[in-house]
Steps between C-alpha positions, in 0.01 A plus 500: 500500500761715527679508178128613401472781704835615385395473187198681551651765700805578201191533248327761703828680545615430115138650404559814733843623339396404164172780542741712713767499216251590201378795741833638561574464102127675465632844231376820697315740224691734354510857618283704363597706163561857535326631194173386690230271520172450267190621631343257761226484653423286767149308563446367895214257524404474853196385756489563879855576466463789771802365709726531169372706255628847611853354553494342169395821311760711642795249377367573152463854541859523624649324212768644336309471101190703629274269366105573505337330737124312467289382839208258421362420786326146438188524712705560807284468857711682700693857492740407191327717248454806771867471590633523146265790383663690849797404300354650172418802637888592514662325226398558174630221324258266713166453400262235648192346330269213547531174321261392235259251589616161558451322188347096530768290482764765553775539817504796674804646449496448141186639445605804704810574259282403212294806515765736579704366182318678241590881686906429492650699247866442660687263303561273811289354759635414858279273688556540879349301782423687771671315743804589335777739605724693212859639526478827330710374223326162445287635208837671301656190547256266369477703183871480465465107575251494163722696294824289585318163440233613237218395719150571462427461889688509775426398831698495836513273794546701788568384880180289670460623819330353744386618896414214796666164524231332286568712219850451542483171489312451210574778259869435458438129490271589154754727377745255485307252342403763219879634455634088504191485181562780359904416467764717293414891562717586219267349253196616724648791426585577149204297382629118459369359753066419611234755458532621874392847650365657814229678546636738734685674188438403179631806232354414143503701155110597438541434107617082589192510801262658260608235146481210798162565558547716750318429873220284343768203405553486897120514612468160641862452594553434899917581479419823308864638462649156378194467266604828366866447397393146378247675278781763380725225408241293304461827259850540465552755759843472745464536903774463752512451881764644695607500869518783694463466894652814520224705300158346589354412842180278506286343776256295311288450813442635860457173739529139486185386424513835171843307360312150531209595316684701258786253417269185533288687191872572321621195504186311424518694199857498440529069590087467314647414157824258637326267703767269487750753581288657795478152639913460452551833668236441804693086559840712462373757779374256762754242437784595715244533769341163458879331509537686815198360627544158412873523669402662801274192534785310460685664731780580294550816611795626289322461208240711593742733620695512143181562305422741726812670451469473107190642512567813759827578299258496169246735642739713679700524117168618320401735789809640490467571174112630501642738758327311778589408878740192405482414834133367460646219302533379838146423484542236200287277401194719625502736231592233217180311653304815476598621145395107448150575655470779269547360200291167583196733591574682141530160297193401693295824422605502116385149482189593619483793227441756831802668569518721855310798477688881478367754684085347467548406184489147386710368232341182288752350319269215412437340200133531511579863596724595188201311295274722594659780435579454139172417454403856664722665279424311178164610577555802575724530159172348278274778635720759425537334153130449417447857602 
């Protein structure tokens, strides 16, 4: 048993430096060009984001480019939409509005930046999250990241922060897992490697959103910004993804239970499509846990003890590198076990075709759900036809 635990233990550390390394190798984007940048303007989507929203807006505002900025406040409940019209009221290049009504079949957000689309005159859009934080010279630096790699989108992954021990515990653990997926930056990058973006910045060229089909190509998608870059590429469009902990602050969610709901929706959605590769990932989670088990009932204690240690140095490795408390890797194998959780509540939900809700809103991803809205549309489509 314990030649297996080693071995265990030296592939949780071998997977730990081989993320860690493609991190540190990540290419920063470029500074920004001195001549200046194209006009930008930047659309927030954003519901009962009260706690974020003001925050958010003044990290665009302050950005070096001076880009416009565009509020739609997506049927918010609480004071998001009063707190960025205070906001308004001084800056000029801030204007809030209401979103459209929510189209059947449509996400939120999407349908949001869908009817603010056809006002943008700018020829790029930045999409912002309003839980996201912007060094003043995030925006001029993006644009120089297009214009060194000829991309038609850019997007940045920023530093996931997270408050509480249970967030701590779980974010960095999915962070790791997505970084160890997502592999070489440098290809990430310059546009070689997956369709990959995050939603928290996503810069794009409004004539390649626009010939893509603009918002309505991404109406029923649940992983909105991924669905976007994949849609780019499929009409011959370039996007990049570069790393820049340095630039971009993000706390996805406030709370424990906020980051299990949220992530078990993301990576139901992410894992929906790979079953067989969600199922590898969850066995390759809980694994090192179960051998523990098994030789802690064996009573061969320094086995446990070396898997243990594997998995501790692992967690402490990609902490360290998400620019989280390494010493929770400590902690090992609770938040492996937990990120397992996650994802077998997401697999289970996707199967299901009901994935968790976001913020009251449910989101069928079920065949008989897809079904019938085609059939809506088609109608729809015929009537509009015949008259």
């Amino acid at each position: 048993m314990l030649w297996t635990a080693a071995l265990a233990a030296l592939t949780m550390v071998s997977v730990a430096l081989r993320t860690e390394a493609w991190r540190r190798g990540a290419p920063s984007p470029p500074h920004a060009a001195t001549e200046g940048d194209p006009a930008t303007v930047a659309l927030v989507p954003a519901r009962d984001e009260e706690s974020n929203i003001v925050a958010c807006l003044e990290s665009i505002l302050q950005q070096e480019s001076a880009p416009r900025v565009v509020l739609i406040d997506d049927a918010s409940s609480d004071r998001t939409r009063a707190l960025a019209e205070g906001l308004a009221a001084t800056e000029p290049r801030l204007r809030v509005e209401a979103a459209q009504p929510l189209e059947p079949g449509w996400r939120g957000k999407v349908n949001a930046l869908a009817g603010a689309l056809p006002q943008v005159t700018e020829a790029w859009i930045l999409l912002v999250d309003a839980d996201a934080r912007l060094s003043p010279e995030l925006l001029g630096r993006a644009h120089a990241a297009a214009s060194r790699w000829r991309l038609d989108a850019v997007s940045i992954a920023g530093t996931q922060q997270a408050g509480g021990v249970g967030e701590a515990l779980l974010v960095p653990a999915v962070f790791g897992l997505l970084d160890f997926m997502l592999g070489d930056w440098h290809a990430a990058a310059d546009g070689r490697g997956p369709a990959v973006a995050s939603g928290q910045f996503v810069l794009v060229r409004r004539v390649a959103l626009l010939e893509s089909g603009g918002f309505a190509a991404l109406s029923r998608a649940v992983i909105d910004d991924v669905a976007l870059v994949t849609n780019l590429r499929q009409h011959g469009f370039r996007t990049g993804f570069v790393r820049a902990p340095d630039l971009l602050r993000v706390r996805m969610y406030q709370g424990l239970p906020a980051a299990i709901a949220g992530w078990r929706r993301n990576l139901g959605a992410i894992f929906g499509g790979q079953r067989a590769r969600g199922a590898f990932t969850l066995v390759a989670l809980a694994a090192p846990a179960a051998l523990m088990s098994i030789s802690a009932a064996l009573h061969d204690w320094p086995a446990v003890a070396v898997v243990w240690a594997g998995g501790a140095v692992m967690s402490a490795i990609l902490r360290r590198g998400g620019r989280q408390s390494a010493a929770l890797g400590l902690l090992y194998p609770l938040d492996a076990l937990l990120l397992a959780g996650v994802l077998a509540l997401g697999l289970a939900d996707r199967r299901r075709g009901l994935l968790a809700s976001w913020k009251g809103r449910a989101i069928d991803v079920s065949p008989a759900a897809e079904s019938a809205l085609e059939d809506a549309q088609s109608g729809s489509a015929d009537s509009k036809i015949a008259s």
